[in-house]
N, C-alpha and C positions, 0 to 999 in steps of 0.2 A: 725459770722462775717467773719470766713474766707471763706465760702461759698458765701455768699453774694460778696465780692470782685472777686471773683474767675466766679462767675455769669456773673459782670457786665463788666469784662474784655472779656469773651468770647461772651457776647453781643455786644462789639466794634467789635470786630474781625469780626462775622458774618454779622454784619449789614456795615460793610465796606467791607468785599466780597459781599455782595447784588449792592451796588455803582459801586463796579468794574465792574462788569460786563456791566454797559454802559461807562466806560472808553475808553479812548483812548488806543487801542490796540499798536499800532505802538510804544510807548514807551516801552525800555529798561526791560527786565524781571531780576530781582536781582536774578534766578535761573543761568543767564548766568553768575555771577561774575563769576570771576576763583582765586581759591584759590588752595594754596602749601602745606600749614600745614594740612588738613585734612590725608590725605595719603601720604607724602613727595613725592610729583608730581604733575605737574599743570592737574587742571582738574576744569572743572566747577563744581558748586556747585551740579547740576541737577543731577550729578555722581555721588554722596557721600551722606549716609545716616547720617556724623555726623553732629553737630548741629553747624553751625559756623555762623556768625557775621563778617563783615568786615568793618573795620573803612578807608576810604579812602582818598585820598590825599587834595582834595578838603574838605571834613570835618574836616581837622585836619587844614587848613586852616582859617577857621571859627570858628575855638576854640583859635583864638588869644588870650592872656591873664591868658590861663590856662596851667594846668599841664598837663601829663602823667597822674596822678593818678587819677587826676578831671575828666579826658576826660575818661576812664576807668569806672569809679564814677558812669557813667552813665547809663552801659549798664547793659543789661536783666542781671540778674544773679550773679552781680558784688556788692562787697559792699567793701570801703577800707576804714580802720578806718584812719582818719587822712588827707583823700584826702581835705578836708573842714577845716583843721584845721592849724594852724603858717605853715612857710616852712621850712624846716625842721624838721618838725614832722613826726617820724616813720609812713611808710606804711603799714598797714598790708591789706595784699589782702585775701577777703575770696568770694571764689565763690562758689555756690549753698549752702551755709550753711556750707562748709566744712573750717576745722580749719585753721589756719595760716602754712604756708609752703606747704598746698596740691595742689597748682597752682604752676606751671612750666612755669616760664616766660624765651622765647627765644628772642634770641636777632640776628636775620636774618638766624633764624632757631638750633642755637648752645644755648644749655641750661645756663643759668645765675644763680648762686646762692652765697650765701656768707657762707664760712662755717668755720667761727667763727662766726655765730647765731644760737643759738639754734635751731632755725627751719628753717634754711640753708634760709630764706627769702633773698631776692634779693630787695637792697632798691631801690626804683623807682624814688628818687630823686636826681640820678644820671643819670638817661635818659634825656636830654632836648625834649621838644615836636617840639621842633624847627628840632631838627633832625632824626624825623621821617616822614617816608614817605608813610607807610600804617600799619597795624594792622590786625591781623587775631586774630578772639575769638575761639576757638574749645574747645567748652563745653562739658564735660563728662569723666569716663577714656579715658586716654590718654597712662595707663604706656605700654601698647603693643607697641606702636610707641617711646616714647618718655622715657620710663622709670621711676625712683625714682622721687615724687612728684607732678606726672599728675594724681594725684587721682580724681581733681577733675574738672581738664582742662588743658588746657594749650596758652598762649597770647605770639603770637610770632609779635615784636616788628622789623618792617624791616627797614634797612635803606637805603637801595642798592636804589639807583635812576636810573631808564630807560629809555631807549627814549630820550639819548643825542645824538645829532649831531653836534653840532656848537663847535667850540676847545676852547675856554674861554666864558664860562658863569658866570656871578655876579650875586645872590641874598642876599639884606642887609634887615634887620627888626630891627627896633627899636623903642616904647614905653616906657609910665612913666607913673606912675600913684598913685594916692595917698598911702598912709605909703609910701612913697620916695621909691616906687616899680618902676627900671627899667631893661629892657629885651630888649636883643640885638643878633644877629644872624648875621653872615657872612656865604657866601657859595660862592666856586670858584669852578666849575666845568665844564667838560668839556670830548671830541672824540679827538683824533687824531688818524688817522689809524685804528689798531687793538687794541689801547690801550683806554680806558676811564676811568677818575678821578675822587674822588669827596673830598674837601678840605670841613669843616666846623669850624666854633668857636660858640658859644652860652654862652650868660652872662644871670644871673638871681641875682640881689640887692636889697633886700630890710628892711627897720627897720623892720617891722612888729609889732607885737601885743603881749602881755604878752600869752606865752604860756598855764600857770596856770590861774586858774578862784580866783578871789581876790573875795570869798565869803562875807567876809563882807564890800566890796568896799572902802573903806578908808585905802586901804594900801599902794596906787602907785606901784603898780608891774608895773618893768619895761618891757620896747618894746626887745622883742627875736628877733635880727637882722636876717640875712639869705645872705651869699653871693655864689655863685655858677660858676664855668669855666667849659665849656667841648669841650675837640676838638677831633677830628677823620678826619681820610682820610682811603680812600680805591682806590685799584687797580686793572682792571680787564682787563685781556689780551687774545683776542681772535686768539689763537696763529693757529686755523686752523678751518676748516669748523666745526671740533666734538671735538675739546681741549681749554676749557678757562681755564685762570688761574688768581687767586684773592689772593690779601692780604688785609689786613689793621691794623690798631690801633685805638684804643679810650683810652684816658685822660680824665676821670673826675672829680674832686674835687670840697668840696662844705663845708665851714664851716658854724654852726648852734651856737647861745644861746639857750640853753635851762633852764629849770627851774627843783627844787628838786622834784618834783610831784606830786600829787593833792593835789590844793590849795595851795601851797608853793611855793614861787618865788624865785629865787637864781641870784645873781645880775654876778656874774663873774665864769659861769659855761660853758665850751662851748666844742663843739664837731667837731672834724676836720675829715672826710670820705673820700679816695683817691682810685679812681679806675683804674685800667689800663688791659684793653686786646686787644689782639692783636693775631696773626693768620692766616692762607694760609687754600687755597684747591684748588681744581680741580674739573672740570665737562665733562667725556666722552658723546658724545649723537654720537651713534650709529641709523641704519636703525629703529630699534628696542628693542636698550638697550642703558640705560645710567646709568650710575657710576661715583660716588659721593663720595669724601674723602677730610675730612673737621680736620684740628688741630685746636684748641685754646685754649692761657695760658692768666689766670688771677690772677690778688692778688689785696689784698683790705687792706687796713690800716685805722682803726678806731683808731681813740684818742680823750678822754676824759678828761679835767682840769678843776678840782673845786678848785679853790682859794678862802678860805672861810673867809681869816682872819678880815672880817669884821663882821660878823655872831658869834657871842657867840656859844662856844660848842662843844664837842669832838674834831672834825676834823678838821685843820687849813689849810690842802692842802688834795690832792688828784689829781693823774692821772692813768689813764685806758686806756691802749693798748694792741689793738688783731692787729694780723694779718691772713690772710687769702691765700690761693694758690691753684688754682685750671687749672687742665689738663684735657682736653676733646679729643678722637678723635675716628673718624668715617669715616667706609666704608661701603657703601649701594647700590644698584643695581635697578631699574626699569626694567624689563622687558615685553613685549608685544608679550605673545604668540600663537595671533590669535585665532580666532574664540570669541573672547568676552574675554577671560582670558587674564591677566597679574597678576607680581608678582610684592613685594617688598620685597628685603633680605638685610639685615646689620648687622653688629658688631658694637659694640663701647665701650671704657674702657674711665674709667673716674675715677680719682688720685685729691684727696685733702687733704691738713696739714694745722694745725692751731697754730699758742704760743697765750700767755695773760702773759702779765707783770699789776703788780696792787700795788701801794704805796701810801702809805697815812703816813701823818705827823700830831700829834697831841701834846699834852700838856705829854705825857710819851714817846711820843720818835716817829722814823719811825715806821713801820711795812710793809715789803713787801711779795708780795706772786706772784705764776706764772702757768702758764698751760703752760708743757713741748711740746715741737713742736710736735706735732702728725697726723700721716695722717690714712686714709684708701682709700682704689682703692673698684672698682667693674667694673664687665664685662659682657658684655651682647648679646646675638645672638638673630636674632626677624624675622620674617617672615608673610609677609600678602599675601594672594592669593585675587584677586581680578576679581569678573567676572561679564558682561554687559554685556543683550541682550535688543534689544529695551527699554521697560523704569523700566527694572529691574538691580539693578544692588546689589551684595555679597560681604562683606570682612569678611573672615573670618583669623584671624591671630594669634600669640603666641608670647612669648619673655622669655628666659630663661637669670635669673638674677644670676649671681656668687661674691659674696660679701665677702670681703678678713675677716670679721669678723663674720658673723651671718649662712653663708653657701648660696646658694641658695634658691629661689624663683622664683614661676613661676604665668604667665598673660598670659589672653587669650582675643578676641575681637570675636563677631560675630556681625555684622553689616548690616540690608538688607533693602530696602528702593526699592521704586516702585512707577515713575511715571503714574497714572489711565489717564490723559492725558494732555497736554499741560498748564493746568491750577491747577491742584492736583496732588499732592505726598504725600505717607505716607512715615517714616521710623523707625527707631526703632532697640536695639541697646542691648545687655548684653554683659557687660565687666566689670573685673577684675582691679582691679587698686593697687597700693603699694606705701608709703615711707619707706624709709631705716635710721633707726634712725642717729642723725647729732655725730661728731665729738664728739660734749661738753657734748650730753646724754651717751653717750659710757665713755667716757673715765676723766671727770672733776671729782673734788671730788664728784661730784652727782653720778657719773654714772655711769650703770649697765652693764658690759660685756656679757651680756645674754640676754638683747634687741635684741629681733627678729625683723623684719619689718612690720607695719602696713598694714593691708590687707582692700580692699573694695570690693564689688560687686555691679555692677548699672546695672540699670535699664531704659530703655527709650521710649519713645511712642509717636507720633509726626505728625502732619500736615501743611502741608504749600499749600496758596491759593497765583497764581498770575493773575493777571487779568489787562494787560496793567500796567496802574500809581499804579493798587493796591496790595500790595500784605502784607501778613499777614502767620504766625506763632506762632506754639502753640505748647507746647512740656511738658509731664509731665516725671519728674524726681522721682526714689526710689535709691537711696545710704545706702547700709548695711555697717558698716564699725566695724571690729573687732580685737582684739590684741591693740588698738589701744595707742601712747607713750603717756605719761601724766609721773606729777611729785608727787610721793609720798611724802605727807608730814606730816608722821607718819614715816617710814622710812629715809628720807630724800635721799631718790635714785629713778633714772629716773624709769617707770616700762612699762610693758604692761596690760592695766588694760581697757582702757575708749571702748563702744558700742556706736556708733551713730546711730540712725538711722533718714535720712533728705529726705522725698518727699515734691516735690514740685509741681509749674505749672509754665512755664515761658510762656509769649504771649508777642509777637512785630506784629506792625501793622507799616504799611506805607501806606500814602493814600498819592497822587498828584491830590489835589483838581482840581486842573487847571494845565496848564504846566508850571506857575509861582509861584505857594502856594502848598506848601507841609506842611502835617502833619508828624510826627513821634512819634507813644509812644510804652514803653514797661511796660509792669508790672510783677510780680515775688511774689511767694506767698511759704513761706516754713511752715513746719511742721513738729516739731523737737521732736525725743527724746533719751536724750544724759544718758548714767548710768556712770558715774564719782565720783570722792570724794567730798565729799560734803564740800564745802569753808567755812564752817561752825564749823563742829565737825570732820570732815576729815574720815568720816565713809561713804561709799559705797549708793548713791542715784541716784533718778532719775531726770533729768532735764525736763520738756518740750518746754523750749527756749533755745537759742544760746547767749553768750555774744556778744552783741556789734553787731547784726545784727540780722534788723528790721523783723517781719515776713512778713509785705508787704509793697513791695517797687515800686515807678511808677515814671517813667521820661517819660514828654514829652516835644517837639518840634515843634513849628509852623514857618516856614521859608518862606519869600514871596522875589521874585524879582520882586522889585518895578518896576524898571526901567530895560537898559542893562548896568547901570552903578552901582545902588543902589538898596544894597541887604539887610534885616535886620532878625531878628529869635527873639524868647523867648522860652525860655525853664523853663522846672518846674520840683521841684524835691518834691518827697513825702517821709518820711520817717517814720513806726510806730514807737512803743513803744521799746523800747530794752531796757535788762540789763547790769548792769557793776557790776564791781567788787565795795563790801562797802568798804573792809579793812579787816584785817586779824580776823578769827572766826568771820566775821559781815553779815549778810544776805547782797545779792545781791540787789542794788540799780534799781529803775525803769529813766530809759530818757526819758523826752516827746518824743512825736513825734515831728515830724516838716515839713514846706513848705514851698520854698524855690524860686524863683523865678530870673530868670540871662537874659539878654539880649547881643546881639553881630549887631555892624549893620558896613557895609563897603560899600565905593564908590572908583569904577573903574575910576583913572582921564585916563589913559588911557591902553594900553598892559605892559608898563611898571610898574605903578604908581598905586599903591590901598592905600588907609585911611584905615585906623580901629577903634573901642571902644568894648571895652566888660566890660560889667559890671557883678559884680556877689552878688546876696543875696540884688535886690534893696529894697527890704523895710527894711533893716537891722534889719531883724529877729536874734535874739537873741536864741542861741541852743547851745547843746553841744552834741560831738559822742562820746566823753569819760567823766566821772564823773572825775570834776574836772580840764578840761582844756578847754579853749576858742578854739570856733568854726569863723570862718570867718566873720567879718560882711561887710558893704556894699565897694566892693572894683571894683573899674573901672580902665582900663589901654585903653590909645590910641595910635596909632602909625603908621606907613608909612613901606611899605613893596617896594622895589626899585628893577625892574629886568633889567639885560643888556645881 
């Protein structure tokens, strides 16, 4: 089967470079995007052998109605448990098969994490999509550049907006749409002089849908509400021809109902999430060097209240508070030193502490308990030499990690890619990758003071055909990963125990049938095998699937402008078989698969004035990504996007 899929994907591929080549040439080559996050410097993609993905302004456009995580959801490689499911339902992001926390999500290129979660996860339901401006995917290790938890990528989330001129600019969006779902978006921005602004706000309201799956349907589980604020403003001052200077802030906050979990509804249980960062830097751009030094402080307050006293049973209250603080900072360098070489060198130390306060009231009395504020630092020095001649181009680089608890570790990249000519590139890629175990595996009553950091080794291999409107990619992935943090639960302490090992094949095609119909699909095919304890007898086995992510997965999109005013898409989503957890010593549970089907159509009344709808899951398929909690069904939002 997985051959077979694997076949008929590289069958699209080819037989869409055969198309291409009587395509219209004079269209735009996606080798020209230019992307930041592959080697922290702009450079076209045609420059860089790693594998990235760029989600652009105009796409995130057209995804009116959804999320971050949805919009994500989509691409090669990507799989998030929860993107489909109530809002406010935990993100977990797993790319290429690799576990939760081994994606590195940045947020305009400064790492984002939460580190009171166990797996330092960065929840995604504090981004509004409203306030992003582009996206970059760079698939594979990443810890050379980027450090602790780019094992397995890394998605840098920008927000910085370009290409202002006019001194007050208004953009407002607002929709509604059934479960009394409404979303709203203000943005004031604007140039004056050397200086440029960008002011936003974004609302996200809605009832929603019982989080838990009401197995034997006669129980009225109630609707898990979802309300959400987030503002931010940035500052950017171009105080000379090679000195800009930037600040900003983000506020977000988002309360959630949730339920007891799987299959169990809990009527008055809810979860309050508050995010704040904020932070400076600077940008030198020299004849032939620029340097780059970047602060940012964040903390996160999670709070949890079950008020149960309606519910027969132990517990008559309960609340749960973490807080979280995190210090990032970074100095880096560019340099270009002729004849086809340049460099990139930086430092960066990065400081997090965590408490947990935990009470609960019952029929014998309180009982409260607490995790003591505890931080740990690490520091790090990283180097890439980078060299191009015609359509060759080398990165070879390293990064030495000094971690205030476990000692050092060290990553290395070798990275080589070669244009054969205008229309083919191979590249191909061995790199080292690492996480550094979190806070609460160190140091909570789990955990193990002798956790060393999780080590990977990848592997890459890759083709890219473009040909005018066509262009197409193909890349297969091998990830060894060893040492790896898991939770003993014979022991009952965090350890280094788990082996993965995940190949795969990712393939993205882009055909522009006409210069008004464009297709787009990708598909993704893993191959896993993970030596873990077994959820069962809790004795040492072997897996050969991944929880909670599909071995083959395919989105595609067909997008037509009908008109110059009226634009519409369908998109489809595929997901196989996966497991989930049954319950404690209970064999793993199978998920159907599923297919999934969303539509989005908008009309231009004029430069200022666009319509929207987006619908998602129109035949209100019935699925679940997790055993035991409801999946999205058929939900449409329309609205009016106003620019001045």
């Amino acid at each position: 089967m997985s051959m077979r899929f694997a076949l008929v994907g590289a069958a699209v591929v080819f037989a869409s470079t055969s198309f291409g080549q009587r395509a219209d040439s004079t269209q735009p080559s996606t080798l020209d995007d230019v992307t930041v996050t592959a080697n922290k410097m702009l450079q076209k993609q045609s420059q860089t052998g790693k594998v990235v993905s760029i989600i652009s302004r105009e796409q995130i456009e057209k995804s009116a109605g959804r999320t971050v995580a949805q919009l994500l959801n989509e691409q090669a490689g990507i799989t998030i448990n929860g993107a489909l499911s109530n809002a406010g339902t935990n993100q977990t992001l797993y790319m290429r098969g690799a576990n939760s926390g081994r994606t590195l999500i940045l947020v305009d290129g400064i790492p984002v994490y939460d580190p009171s979660v166990i797996t330092n996860d960065f929840d995604l339901n504090l981004i509004s999509l409203n306030d992003v401006e582009r996206v970059e995917i760079c698939r594979g290790a990443q810890s050379t550049l980027y450090g602790s938890d780019a094992v397995a990528g890394v998605i840098n989330i920008i927000t910085v907006k370009k290409d202002v001129s006019k001194l007050i600019n208004v953009k407002a969006t607002g929709s509604y749409g059934n479960l009394n779902t409404f979303r709203g978006n203000l943005q004031v921005y604007g140039k004056a002089g050397k200086l440029t602004y960008t002011t936003r706000y974004a609302k996200l309201k809605t009832d929603g849908f019982s989080a838990a799956q009401d197995l034997a349907g006669d129980k009225n589980f109630e609707k898990d509400g979802y309300n959400s604020d987030a503002v931010n403003a940035a500052i950017q001052y171009q105080a000379s021809a090679k000195w800009l200077l930037k600040t900003f802030v983000q506020r977000n906050q988002y309360t959630s109902d949730i339920d007891a979990g799987a299959y169990n509804d809990e009527k008055d249980y809810t979860l309050k999430n508050k995010n704040l960062m904020a932070g400076t830097g600077f940008q030198y751009k020299g004849e032939n060097i620029t340097v780059t030094g970047n602060y940012q402080y964040s903390e996160i307050d999670r709070f949890y209240r079950n008020d149960s006293t309606h519910v027969p049973g132990f517990s008559k209250y309960s609340e749960d508070a973490y807080y979280g603080r995190n210090q990032f900072l970074e100095l880096f360098t560019n340099i270009n030193l002729g004849k086809g070489f340049s460099t990139v060198y930086g430092v960066d130390y990065r400081f997090s502490n965590m408490n947990n306060r935990f009470l609960s009231i019952s029929s014998f009395g309180p009982y409260t308990s607490s995790f003591r504020d505890t931080s740990v630092s690490q520091a790090s020095a990283y180097g890439s030499v980078l060299f191009q001649h015609k359509g060759l181009f080398i990165e070879l680089g390293g990064r030495l990690n000094v971690h205030d608890r476990y000692g050092s570790n060290v990553t290395y990249t070798f990275n080589p890619s070669y244009s054969i000519n205008q229309h083919f590139r191979i590249f191909g890629s061995i790199a080292t990758g690492f996480k550094a175990p979190s806070l609460y595996q160190l140091y909570s009553s789990y955990g193990n003071l002798q956790l060393k950091a999780e080590e990977s080794k990848n592997y890459e291999l890759g083709l890219q055909q473009t040909h005018g409107r066509i262009s197409n990619r193909v890349v297969y992935f091998d990830r060894d990963i060893d040492n790896g943090l898991d939770f003993n639960n014979n022991t009952f302490r965090y350890f280094n125990i788990v082996k993965q090992r995940v190949k795969g094949l990712e393939i993205e095609s882009s055909v522009g049938i006409t210069k008004d119909v464009k297709f787009t699909a990708n598909y993704t095919l893993l191959s896993t095998q993970e030596i873990a304890q077994s959820r069962v007898t809790f004795k040492d086995t072997t897996y050969n699937y991944l929880l909670r992510r599909p071995k083959h997965s395919l989105n595609a999109t067909a997008g037509w402008q009908i008109t110059k005013q009226l634009y519409a898409s369908v998109t489809a989503k595929y997901a196989s078989k996966r497991y989930d957890v049954g319950g404690y010593k209970v064999k793993d549970v199978a998920l159907d698969s599923y297919f999934i089907v969303n539509a989005y159509a908008e009309y231009k009344l004029n430069e200022q004035v666009r319509f929207f709808a987006d619908a998602q899951n129109l035949t209100n398929k019935t699925f679940y990504e997790a055993r035991g909690f409801n999946a999205i069904p058929f939900v449409v939002n329309a609205g009016v996007t106003v620019q001045l």
